[in-house]
Each structure stands twice: as C-alpha cells, then as structure tokens.
N, C-alpha and C positions, 0 to 999 in steps of 0.2 A: 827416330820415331817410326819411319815407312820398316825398318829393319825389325823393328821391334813385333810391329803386327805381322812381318811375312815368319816370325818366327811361329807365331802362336798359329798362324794359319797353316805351317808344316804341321806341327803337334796336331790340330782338330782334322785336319784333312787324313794324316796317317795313322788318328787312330780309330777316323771310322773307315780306311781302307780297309785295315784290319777287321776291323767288326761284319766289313760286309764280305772280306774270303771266307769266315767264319762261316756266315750265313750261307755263301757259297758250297761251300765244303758238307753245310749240315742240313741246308734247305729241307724240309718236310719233301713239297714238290719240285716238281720241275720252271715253273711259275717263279718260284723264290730263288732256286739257283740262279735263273735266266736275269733276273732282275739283280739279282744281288751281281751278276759278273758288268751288268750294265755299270751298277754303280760303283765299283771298282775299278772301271777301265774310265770314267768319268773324274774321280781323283786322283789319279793317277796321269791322266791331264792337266787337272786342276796346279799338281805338284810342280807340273811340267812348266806350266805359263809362270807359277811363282818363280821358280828359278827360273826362266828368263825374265823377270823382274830382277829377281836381286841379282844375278851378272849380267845386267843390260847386253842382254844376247838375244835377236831375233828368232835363230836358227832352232831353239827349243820352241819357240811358239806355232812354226812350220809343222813339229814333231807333236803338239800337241792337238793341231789341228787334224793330221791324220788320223790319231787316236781318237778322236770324238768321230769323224767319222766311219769308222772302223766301227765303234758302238749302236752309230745309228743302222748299218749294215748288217752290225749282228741283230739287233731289234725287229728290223725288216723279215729278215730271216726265220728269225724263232716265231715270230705274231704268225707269219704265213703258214709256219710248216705247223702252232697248233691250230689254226682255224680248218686250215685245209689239209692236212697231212702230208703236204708236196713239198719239196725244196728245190729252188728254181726261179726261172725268169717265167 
C-alpha cells in the first residue's frame, strides 16, 4: 500500500519538477524564473525524503534538508537583491 502511494508521489512530484524547469527555462520575467527554480529545488527534496522513505535510509533526508535550505537561501537572496538591488549580508 505505503509502496503504492510513494509511487504515484514520484510520477506527481517529477512531473511537475518538469513543468516547473519548463517555466524556468521560459519565465516571461525574472520573478517566474526565480520562483519557478524555488520550486524545483523544493521537489527535488521532496523526491529526496521519498526515497529515504522507501530505502529506510536517513542519510537522504540529511541531503534533503540541505537542499530546502539552500532554497530558502536562494529566496533570501533574489527578494533582497529585487527590493534593494544589492546582494550581500
């Protein structure tokens, strides 16, 4: 059953990673890129915890943890540098 649903949540998860390098790759602005790489480095986590669900492995969820905040780091980053045009501490 658990097997069942980590499958289906590969398939929804990787095919809207896909859809959102898409929007990445074709963003109108820069807004949509930035957003769109958010939410592709977010499934791409998301992928990450599943397989350490299904090989009852910690050591992916360590790896996933970095990756979220690596996103939230990139967010920090792009909000600053459009409000204020700076990038930095």
């Amino acid at each position: 059953m658990i097997e069942t649903a980590i499958y289906v949540l590969f398939a929804v998860y990787g095919l809207s990673g896909v859809l959102y390098f898409i929007r990445l790759l074709r963003g109108p602005t820069v807004v949509d890129s930035i957003l769109a790489a958010d939410c592709v480095s977010l499934d791409v986590a998301l992928i990450a915890l599943l397989l350490s669900i299904y090989y009852k492995n910690s050591f992916l969820a360590v790896g996933a943890l970095f990756l979220v905040l690596w996103a939230f780091i990139l967010d920090v980053f792009a909000a600053k540098y459009l409000t204020r045009g700076e990038v930095g501490t």
